[in-house]
N, C-alpha and C positions, 0 to 999 in steps of 0.2 A: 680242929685240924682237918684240913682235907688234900685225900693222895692226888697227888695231879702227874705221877708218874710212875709206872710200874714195869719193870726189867730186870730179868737177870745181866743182863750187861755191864760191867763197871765201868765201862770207858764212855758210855750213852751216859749215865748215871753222874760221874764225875762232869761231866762236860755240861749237863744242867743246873749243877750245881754250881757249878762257876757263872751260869749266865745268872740265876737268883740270885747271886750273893754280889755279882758284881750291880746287881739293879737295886741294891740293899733289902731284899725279901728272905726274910730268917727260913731256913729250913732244916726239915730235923726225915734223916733215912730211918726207915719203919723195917724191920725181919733182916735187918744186915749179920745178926751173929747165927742164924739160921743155917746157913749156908757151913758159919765153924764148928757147928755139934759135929757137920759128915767130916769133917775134914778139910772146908773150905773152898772155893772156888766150882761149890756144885751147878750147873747149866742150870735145874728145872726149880730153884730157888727162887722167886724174884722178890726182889728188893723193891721198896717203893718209898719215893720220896714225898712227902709230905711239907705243908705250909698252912699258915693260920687262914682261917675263912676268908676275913678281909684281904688278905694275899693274894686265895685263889684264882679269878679271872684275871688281874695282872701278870698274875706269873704261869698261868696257862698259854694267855697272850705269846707273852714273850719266849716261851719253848718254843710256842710253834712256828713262829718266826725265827727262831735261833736254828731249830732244824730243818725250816725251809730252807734256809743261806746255807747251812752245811750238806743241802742234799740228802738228807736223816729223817723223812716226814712220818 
């Protein structure tokens, strides 16, 4: 497995994950219950999305391209 994205953001977070899942690239979010020990929704958290090796330069790719188009780099 390698992070190919780290944020506390969920709306960055969810939006990458719709571009891998919609390219059928399996990904699995890494420290998501992190954030609910403090009570949820904490800023200095970050969340990191994760994908198998073989995934990673495809789905690197395709983020950076998916946030260039949304202005998100």
């Amino acid at each position: 497995m390698k992070d190919i994205l780290k944020t506390p953001d969920p709306v960055k977070l969810s939006f990458a994950q719709s571009v891998l899942n919609d390219a059928g690239i399996g990904n699995f979010v890494l420290d998501e219950g992190m954030s609910n020990l403090y009570g949820g929704g904490i800023e200095f958290v970050t969340k990191r999305l994760a994908v198998s090796d073989e995934d990673a330069v495809e789905a690197e790719r395709l983020l950076a391209e998916a946030f260039r188009e949304a202005g998100d780099e």
